[in-house]
C-alpha positions in Angstrom: 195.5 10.3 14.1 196.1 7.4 15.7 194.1 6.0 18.7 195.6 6.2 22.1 195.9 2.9 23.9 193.3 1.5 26.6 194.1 2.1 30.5 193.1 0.3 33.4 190.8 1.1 35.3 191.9 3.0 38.8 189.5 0.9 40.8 192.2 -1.4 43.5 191.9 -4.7 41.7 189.8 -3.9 38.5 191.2 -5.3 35.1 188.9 -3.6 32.9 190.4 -1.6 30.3 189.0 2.4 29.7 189.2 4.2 26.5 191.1 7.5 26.8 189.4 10.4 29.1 188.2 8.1 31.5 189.3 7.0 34.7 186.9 4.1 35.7 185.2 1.0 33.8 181.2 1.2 33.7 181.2 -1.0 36.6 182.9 1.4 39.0 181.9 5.1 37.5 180.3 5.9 40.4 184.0 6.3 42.5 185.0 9.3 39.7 185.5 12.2 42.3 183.9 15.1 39.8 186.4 17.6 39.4 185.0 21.5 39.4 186.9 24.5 38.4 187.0 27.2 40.3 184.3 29.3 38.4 181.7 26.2 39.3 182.8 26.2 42.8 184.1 29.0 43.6 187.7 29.8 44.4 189.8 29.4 47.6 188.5 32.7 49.2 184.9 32.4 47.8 185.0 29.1 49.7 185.8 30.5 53.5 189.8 29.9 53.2 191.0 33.6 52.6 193.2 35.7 54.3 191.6 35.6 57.4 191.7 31.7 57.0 195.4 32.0 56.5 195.6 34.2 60.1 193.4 32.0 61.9 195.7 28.8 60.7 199.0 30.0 61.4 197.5 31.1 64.6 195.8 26.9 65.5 199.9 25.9 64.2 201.0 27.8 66.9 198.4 26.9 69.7 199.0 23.5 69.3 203.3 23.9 68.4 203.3 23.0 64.8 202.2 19.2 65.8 199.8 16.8 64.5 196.9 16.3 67.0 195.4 13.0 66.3 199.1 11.6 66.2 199.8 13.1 69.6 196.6 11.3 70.9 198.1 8.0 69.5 201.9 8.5 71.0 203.6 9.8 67.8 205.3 12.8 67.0 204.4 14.3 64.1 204.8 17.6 62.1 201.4 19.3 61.1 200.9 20.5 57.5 198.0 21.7 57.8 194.4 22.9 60.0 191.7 20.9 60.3 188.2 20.8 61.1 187.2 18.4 63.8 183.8 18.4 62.6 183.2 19.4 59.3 181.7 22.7 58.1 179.8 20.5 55.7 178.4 18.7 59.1 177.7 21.7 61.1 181.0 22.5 62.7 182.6 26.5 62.8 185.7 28.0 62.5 186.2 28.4 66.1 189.2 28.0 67.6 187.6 24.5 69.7 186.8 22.7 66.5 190.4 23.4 64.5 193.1 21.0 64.7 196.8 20.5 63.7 197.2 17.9 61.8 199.6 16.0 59.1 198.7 14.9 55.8 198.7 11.6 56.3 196.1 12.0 59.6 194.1 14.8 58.0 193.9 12.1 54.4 192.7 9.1 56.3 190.0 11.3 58.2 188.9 12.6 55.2 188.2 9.2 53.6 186.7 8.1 56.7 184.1 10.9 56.8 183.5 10.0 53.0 181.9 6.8 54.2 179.5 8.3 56.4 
C-alpha cells in the first residue's frame, strides 16, 4: 500500500509537514482540540441539552425576537442561530432565563474562543 502524502500542519503560519492522522507538527500538539465520542462524553441529552433544552431555547428565540444580542448591543441586525450562555455552565452560570442569550454563529464563535483564553 502506498504511503499517503505529508500535510501541513493546521497551525496559521506553520510549514511543517504531518504524517497522516495528525493534525499538528510536534511543535504545536498542544492546539489538537481532543475529539470525544459520545459514549466518553456523553450524548446531547446526557449533557443538559434535551428536550427541555430545546423548549427553553425556542422560548429565549422568542423573548429576544429571533435576534442576535451581542450584535444588537453593537448596532447590527442580525439573525440568531442559536442560545447562549452568558456565563458559562462550565464557569458557574445556570439555565435561567437572565443568563441565556440569542445569538448568531458568528457572535456566539468569537465568544467561545475568547472564553478559551481565559
Amino acid at each position: 500500500m502506498a504511503k499517503r502524502p505529508l500535510k501541513p500542519c493546521k497551525h496559521r503560519g506553520c510549514g511543517a509537514l504531518v504524517a497522516d492522522g495528525k493534525s499538528y507538527c510536534e511543535q504545536h500538539a498542544d492546539e489538537a482540540v481532543k475529539w470525544k465520542p459520545d459514549t466518553v462524553r456523553g450524548n446531547r441529552h446526557a449533557r443538559g441539552y434535551g428536550t427541555a433544552w430545546d423548549k427553553l431555547r425556542q422560548r429565549i428565540l422568542r423573548r429576544d425576537s429571533g435576534l442576535c444580542q451581542p450584535c444588537l448591543q453593537a448596532g447590527r441586525v442580525t439573525v440568531a442561530t442559536a442560545v447562549d450562555h452568558v456565563i458559562s455552565k462550565a464557569r458557574g452560570g445556570t439555565d435561567c432565563d437572565e443568563n441565556l442569550q440569542a445569538i448568531c454563529r458568528v457572535c456566539h464563535a468569537a465568544k467561545t474562543a475568547r472564553e478559551r483564553l481565559r
